[in-house]
N, C-alpha and C positions, 0 to 999 in steps of 0.2 A: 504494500500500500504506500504510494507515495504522498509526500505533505501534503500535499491538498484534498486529496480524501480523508488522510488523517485530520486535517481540520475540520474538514464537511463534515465526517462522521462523530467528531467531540462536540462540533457548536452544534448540530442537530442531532441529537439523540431521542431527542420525542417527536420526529416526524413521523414516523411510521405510526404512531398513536392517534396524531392529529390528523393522520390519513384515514384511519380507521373510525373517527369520532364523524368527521367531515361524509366520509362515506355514508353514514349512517342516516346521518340529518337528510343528505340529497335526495335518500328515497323518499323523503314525507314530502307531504304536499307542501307542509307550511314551513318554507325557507326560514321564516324570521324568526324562529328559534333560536338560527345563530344571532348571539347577542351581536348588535351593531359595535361596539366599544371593542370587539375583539377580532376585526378584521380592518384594514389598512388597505382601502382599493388604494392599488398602482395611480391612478389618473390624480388620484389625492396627494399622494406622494410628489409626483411629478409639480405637482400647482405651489407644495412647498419649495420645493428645493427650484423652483423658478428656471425663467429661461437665459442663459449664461453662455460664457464663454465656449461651455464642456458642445453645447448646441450649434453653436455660431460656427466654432470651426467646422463640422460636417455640413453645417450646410453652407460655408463657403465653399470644401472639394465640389460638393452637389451644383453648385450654384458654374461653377467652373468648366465642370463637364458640360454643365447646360447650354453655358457658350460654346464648347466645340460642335455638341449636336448643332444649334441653328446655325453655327456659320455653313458647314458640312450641308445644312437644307438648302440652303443660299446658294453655295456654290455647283450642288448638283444641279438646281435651277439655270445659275446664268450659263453652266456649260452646255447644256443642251442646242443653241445653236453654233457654238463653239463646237463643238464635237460632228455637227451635222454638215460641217466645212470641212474640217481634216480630216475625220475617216469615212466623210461620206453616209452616217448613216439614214434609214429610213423613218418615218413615224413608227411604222410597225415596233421597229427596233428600241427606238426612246419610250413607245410604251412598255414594253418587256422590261426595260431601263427601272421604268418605276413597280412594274409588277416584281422585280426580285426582289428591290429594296425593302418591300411591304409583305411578302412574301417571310425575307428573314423576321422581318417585323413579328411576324405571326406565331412564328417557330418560335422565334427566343423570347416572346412573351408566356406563351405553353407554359417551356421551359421555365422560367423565371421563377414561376408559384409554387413548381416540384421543387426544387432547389432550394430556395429559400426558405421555404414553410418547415422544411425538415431538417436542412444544414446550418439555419442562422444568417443571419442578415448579411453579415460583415464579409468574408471572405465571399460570397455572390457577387458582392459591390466590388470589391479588389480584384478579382479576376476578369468581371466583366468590362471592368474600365481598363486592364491594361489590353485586351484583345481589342476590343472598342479602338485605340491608341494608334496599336501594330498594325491592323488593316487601314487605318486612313491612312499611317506613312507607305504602307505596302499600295497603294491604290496609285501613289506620283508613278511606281516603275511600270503600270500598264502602258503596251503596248497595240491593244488592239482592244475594240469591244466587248469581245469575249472574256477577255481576262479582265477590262471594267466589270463584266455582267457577275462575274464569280465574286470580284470586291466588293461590290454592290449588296448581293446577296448575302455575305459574311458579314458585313459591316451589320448590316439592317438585324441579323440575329442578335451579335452581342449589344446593341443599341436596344433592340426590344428586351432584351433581358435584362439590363438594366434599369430601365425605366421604372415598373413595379417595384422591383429591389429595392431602388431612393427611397421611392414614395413613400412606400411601406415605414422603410429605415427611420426615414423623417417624422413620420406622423406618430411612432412609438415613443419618442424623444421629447415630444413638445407637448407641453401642458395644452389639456384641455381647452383655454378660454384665445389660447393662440394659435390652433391648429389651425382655424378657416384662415386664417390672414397670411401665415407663413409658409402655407403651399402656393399659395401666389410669388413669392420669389422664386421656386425653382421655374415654373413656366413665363415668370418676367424674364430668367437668366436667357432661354432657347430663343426670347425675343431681341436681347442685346446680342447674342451672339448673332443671328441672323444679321442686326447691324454691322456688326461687326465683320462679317461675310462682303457688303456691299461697301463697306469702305475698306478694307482690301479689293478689293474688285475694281474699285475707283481709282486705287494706284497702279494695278497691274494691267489690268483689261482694258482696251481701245476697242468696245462695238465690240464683234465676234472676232479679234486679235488679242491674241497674247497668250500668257502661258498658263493653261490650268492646273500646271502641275504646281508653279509657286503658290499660286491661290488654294492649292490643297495643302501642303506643307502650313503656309503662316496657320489656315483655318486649323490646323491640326496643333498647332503649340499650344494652347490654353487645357487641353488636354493631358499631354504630357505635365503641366506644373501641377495640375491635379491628381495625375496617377501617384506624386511622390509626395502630396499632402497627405492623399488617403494611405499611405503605410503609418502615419505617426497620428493621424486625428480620430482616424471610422472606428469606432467601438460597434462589440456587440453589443445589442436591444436588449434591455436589463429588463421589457415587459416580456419578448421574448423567452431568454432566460432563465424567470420565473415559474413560464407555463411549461416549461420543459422540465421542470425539477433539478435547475441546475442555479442551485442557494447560494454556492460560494462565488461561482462566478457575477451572479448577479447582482450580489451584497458586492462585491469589490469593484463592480460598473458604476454601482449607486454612492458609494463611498466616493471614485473618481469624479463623479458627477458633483457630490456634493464640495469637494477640496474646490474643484476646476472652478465653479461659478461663486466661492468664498460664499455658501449660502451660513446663515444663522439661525434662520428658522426651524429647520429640522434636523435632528439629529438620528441617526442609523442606531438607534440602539437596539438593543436584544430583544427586546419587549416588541419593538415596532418589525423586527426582523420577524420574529412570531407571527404577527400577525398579518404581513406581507406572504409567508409561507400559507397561509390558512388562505386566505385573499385567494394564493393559487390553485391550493388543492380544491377548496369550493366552486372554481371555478370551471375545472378541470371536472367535476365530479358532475356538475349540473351540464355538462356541454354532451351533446349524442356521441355517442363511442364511434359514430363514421366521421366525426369531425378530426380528420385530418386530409393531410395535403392527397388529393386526390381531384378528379373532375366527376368521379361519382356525388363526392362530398357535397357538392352542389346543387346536385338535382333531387335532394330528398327534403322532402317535405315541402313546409312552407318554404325553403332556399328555393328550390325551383322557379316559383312563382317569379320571385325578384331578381334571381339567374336570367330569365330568360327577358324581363322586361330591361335590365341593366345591357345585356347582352345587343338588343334593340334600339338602346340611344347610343351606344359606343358605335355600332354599326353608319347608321345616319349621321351620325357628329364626323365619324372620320370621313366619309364617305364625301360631305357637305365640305368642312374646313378643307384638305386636302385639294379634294376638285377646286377650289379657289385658290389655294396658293400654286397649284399644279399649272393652272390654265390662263392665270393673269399674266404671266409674262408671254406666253404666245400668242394671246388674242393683241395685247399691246402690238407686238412686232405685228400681226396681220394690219392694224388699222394704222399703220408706218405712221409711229408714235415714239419713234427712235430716238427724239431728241431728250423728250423726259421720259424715256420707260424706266432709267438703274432711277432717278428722283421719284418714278409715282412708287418703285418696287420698294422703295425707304418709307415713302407714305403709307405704305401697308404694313412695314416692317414695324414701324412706329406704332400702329393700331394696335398690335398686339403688345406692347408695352401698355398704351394706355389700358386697353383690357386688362392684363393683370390687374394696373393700380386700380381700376374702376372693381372689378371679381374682389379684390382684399378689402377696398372700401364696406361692400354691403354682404359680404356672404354671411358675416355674423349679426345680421340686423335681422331681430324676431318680426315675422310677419316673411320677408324675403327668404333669409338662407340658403340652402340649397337647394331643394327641390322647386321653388316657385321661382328663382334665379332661371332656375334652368328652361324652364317653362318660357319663362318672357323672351331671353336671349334665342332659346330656335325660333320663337314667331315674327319677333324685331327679323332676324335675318331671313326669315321665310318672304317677309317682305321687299328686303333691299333688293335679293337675290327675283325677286319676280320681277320688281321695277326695271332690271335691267332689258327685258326684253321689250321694252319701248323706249328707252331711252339710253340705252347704253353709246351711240354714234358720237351723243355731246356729253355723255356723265359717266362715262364707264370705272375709269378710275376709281372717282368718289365713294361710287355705290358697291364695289366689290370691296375699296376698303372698310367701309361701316358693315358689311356682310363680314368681313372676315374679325372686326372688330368684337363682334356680338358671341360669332365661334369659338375667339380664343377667348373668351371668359366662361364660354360653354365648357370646355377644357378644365378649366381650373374647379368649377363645381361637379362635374363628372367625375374627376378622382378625388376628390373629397368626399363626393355621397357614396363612392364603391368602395374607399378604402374603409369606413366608418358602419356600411351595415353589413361587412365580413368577420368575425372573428379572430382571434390575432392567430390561430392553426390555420384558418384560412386565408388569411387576410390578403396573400399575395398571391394565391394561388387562386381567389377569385378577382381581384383586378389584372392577374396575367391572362386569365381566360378573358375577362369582357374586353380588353386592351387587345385582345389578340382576334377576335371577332371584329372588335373595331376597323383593323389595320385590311380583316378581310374585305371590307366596304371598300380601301381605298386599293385593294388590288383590282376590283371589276370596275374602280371609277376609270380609269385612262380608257379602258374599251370601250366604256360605255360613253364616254365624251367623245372618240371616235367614231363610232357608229353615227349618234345622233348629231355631230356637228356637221357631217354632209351636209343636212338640210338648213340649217343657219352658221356662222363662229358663233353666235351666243347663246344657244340652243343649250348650252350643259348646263345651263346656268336656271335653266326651266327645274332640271332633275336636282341642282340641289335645293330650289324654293321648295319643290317634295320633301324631299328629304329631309328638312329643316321643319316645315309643317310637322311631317311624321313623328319626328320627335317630338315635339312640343307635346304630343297626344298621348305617345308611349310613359313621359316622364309624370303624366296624371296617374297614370297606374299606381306610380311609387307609395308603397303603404303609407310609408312616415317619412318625416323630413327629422335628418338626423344632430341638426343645429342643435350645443349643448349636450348632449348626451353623453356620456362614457362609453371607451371603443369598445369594451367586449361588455358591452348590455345593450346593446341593439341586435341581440339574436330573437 
């Protein structure tokens, strides 16, 4: 037995009792037996020991990554007629372009839920950011499409596997009353980073000239300074942790946490250790014995219901937001708008900034939150996106940037209501599943903007005013809105 069992096994010596007492209670009906005074939810904890330093660094790596993704979105954007100049390709081809990308999208979200839910947060995060890293530098030495189409496809996996991984990471970390607010900086980050993409682009690129391999390379450094924060700052999920039965490690997460942010308010004693134990084991004991990382996990019982309804705005939102950043720089070049297309494509890039800070402003305002947020932002956009077919010849711009303005705040309360009515056993393993159905939306969207644009250029813009409607209707479904609630009590 090495020391740290030896520890585990001396500072808990009545777990297995408390396991046995815990067990007992969870068969009655009536929960509130257990005295209140003698359990310490996690989310409680967390609200003491506040939001600090121990937070800030993870979610500056997070926030870092998040500019190399949007620059990486940016720059697959502007090389598209870049690419269709020196290797000659076809639409067919630029669409396959984005169907691999979304594609991996899909895979390494799957992925993501398996992995995490059962391996812990932290090393997912570390491995998928350094492959994430190695394919955008391996991406400069392509030589032909083909070998783009495999980068493409690889990237887009460890990019989707990632994603949930953060989220998840993040929203374990941060007290209750600041979760809606602070998911909005990592999807404000993918919007500077997109920035970020266009001015690089504005140094190197002259119109469809110049090099996309430098504009891969800078896009890709913000990356790398975050592969080598994340070895000294990403802790494992101390709520994690907990529900795993693993006390010592957790208790020396929450210790680090509390040193890290100089809290005074709480103190880690034995007494509160106790009852953090009991917190888990009741937790654990009241949850369905199929609740683990699985995609069956999801479809039993009432999870079903909400599976399949969550599963149905991520489809439509990516399907909708995508088709609009996919299709606004090509429809620009058709209507030889050359002179401000990289200016209107910063006009959009900017919206999505503003979205964040507008998403963080009211997600936590009773009455709005999240599910009636989400409701307004797809019909505001089901609008713009419909306007555009009478008016797009003198307003195109405008109107696809206030449609994509409304999306990417759709965005931001989308993973906030999915990571909030998952369990923390499931937690990643059902926003990798509806992230990954999502991303399915945006592999049929390029054929399907093909097909239909025959009969008009602005015709795709018809399918995402549906698709924008459609959701607006699917997220009335949603049972409850999860504004205020503790993560693992909305089962």
């Amino acid at each position: 037995m090495n020391e740290i069992e030896q520890q585990e096994a001396s500072h808990y010596s009545t777990i297995n009792e408390l396991k046995s007492e815990i067990q007992v209670v969870s068969q009655k009906e009536d929960h509130s037996i257990i005295r209140s005074d003698s359990i310490l939810n996690f989310d409680d904890t967390l609200t003491q020991i506040g939001f600090g330093r121990f937070q800030i660094m993870q979610y500056m790596v997070s926030i870092i990554l998040g500019v190399m993704e949007g620059a990486q979105i940016t720059i697959f954007t502007l090389m598209v007629p870049i690419l269709k100049k020196e290797w000659d390709i076809s639409e067919s081809i630029v669409s396959l372009q984005t169907s691999f990308i979304f594609i991996g999208f899909l895979v390494g979200s799957m992925l993501s839920g398996q992995f995490t839910d059962r391996y812990g947060r932290k090393l997912p995060f570390i491995f998928s950011s350094l492959f994430t890293v190695l394919i955008c530098f391996a991406t400069i030495l392509c030589t032909n499409v083909y070998q783009l189409l495999i980068m493409r496809g690889l990237m887009g996996i460890f990019v989707g596997f990632f994603a949930p991984c953060c989220v998840t990471l993040l929203q374990e970390i941060t007290p209750n009353n600041l979760r809606g607010q602070m998911t909005g900086s990592v999807t404000l980050s993918v919007a500077i980073g997109q920035l970020y993409g266009f001015f690089t682009a504005s140094l190197i690129l002259d119109g469809i000239n110049g090099s996309w391999r430098w504009l891969t390379f800078l896009g890709s450094l913000p990356g790398l300074v975050a592969l080598i924060l994340s070895i000294f700052y990403i802790q494992e999920s101390p709520r994690y942790l907990l529900l795993e039965g693993k006390y010592y490690e957790a208790f020396q997460t929450i210790k680090l946490m509390i040193q890290t942010n100089k809290t005074t308010e709480f103190n880690l004693s034995i007494e509160n250790e106790h009852k953090l134990v009991i917190w888990s084991l009741y937790m654990n004991s009241i949850a369905k014995k199929t609740e683990h990382a699985s995609f069956k996990s999801m479809l039993n019982g009432d999870r079903l219901y909400v599976s399949l309804v969550l599963w149905s705005i991520w489809f439509l939102l990516c399907f909708a937001y995508y088709g609009n950043l996919m299709t606004m720089p090509q429809i620009l070049y058709q209507l030889k708008d050359n002179q401000s297309q990289l200016q209107q494509l910063v006009y959009a890039c900017l919206s999505d900034i503003l979205g964040a800070i507008l998403a963080t402003l009211i997600i936590d305002i009773k009455g709005l939150g999240r599910k009636n947020s989400l409701i307004i932002g797809f019909l505001i956009a089901a609008v713009f996106s419909f306007m555009q077919l009478y008016y797009y010849e003198q307003h195109f711009a405008i109107l696809a940037i206030l449609q994509k303005l409304f999306l990417s705040m759709n965005y931001i309360f989308c993973y906030q209501l999915t990571t909030e009515l998952y369990p923390t056993k499931l937690r990643t393993t059902g926003l990798g599943t509806a992230v990954a159905i999502g991303r399915l939306g945006v592999i049929l969207m390029p054929w399907s903007c093909m097909i239909i644009s025959q009969y008009s250029i602005i015709a795709p813009f018809l399918l995402f005013s549906i698709a924008s409607f459609l959701g607006s209707i699917f997220t009335c479904f949603i049972p409850f809105d999860t504004l205020g609630k503790s993560l693992d009590n909305n089962n």
